[in-house]
N, C-alpha and C positions, 0 to 999 in steps of 0.2 A: 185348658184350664186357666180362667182369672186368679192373678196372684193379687192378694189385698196387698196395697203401698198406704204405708199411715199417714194419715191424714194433710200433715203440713207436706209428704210430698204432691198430694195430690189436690192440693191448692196453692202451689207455689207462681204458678203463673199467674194467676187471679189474684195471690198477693202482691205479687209483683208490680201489677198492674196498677190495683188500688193505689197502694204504696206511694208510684209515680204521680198519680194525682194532686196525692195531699201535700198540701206547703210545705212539708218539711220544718216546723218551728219548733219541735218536740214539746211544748206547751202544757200538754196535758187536761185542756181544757175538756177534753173528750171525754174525761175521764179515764183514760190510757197514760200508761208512761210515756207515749211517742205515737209517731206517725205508724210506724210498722207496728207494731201491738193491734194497733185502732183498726188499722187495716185486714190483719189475721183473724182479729174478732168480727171482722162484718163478712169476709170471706168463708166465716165458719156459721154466719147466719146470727152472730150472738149481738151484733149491735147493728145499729141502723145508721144512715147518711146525711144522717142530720145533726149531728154531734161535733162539727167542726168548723167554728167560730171563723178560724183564717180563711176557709175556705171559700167560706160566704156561699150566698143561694148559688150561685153559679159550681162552687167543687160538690155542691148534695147536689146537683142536676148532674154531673159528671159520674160522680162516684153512680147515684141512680141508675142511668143508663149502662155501666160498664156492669154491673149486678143485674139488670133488668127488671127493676121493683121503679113502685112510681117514684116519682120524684118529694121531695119533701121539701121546705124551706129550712134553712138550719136552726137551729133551738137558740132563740136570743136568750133565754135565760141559762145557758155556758157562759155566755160574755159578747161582743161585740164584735161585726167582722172590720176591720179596722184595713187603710192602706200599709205598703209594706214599709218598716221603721228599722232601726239599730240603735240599741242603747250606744251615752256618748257618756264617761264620766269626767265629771268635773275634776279634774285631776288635783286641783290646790286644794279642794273641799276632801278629797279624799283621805281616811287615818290609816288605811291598809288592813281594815280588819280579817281581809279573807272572806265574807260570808257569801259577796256576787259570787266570786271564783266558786265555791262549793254550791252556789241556787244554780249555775249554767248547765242547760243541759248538755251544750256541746260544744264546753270549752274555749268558748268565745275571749275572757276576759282570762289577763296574762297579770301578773304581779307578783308579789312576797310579802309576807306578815309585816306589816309596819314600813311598804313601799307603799306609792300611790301605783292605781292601777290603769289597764286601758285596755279599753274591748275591738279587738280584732273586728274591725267592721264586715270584713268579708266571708267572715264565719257567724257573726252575729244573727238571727233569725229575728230578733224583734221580739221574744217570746213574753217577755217583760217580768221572769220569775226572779232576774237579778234585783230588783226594785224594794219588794218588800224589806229583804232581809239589811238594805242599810240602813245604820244605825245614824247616818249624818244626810240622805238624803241627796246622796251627789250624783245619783244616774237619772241623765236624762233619754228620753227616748227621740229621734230624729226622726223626720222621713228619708226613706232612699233615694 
């Protein structure tokens, strides 16, 4: 007798897999709150491989093939696939308002209310959702 296993067990590999694909920048450009969200919905058939700006044609041609659906070019109108970057803040321009530290999706930028701040390069993804929310305009974004 087949015992049914619910569902995220029995696409854990295949999430797993997608998963490792994707850039990793938790962005949300996908329309997902992150990478694994994005990932569980196309393993589950609900979204498609073209929805991921970082990944560029090259991760919809990956993700493509590891699903076995054609391939697609990814949706320019999400945003642009861009090389890889990390926000830098100008730290004398900075007033400490807190608002990067709360846009990060993972914790990137270190600080205190009414300190200047500084973004952990090595955690940084580039996502660039720290960006809007200053109020003074002091995060730049670098190449890596």
């Amino acid at each position: 007798m087949l015992c049914a296993l619910p569902m995220s067990r029995l696409t854990t590999p295949l999430v797993e897999r997608l998963d490792r694909l994707l850039p990793q920048t938790q962005c949300g450009q996908c329309g997902f709150d992150g990478c694994r969200p994005y990932a569980e919905a196309m393993a589950r058939g609900e979204a498609g491989v073209e929805r991921c700006p970082p990944g560029g044609d090259a991760g919809a041609r990956q993700l493509a093939q590891v699903l076995g659906v054609a391939a697609r070019p990814f949706d320019r109108g999400r945003g642009e696939h861009k090389p890889a970057q990390v926000a830098v803040i100008v730290e004398e321009d900075c007033i400490g308002c807190t608002k990067c530290i709360q846009a990060c999706p993972v914790d990137a930028i270190i600080g205190g209310a009414k300190y200047m701040h500084t973004v952990l390069s090595d955690l940084c993804t580039g996502c660039e959702l720290c960006i809007p929310p200053c109020p003074v305009d002091c995060i730049d974004l670098k190449p890596v």
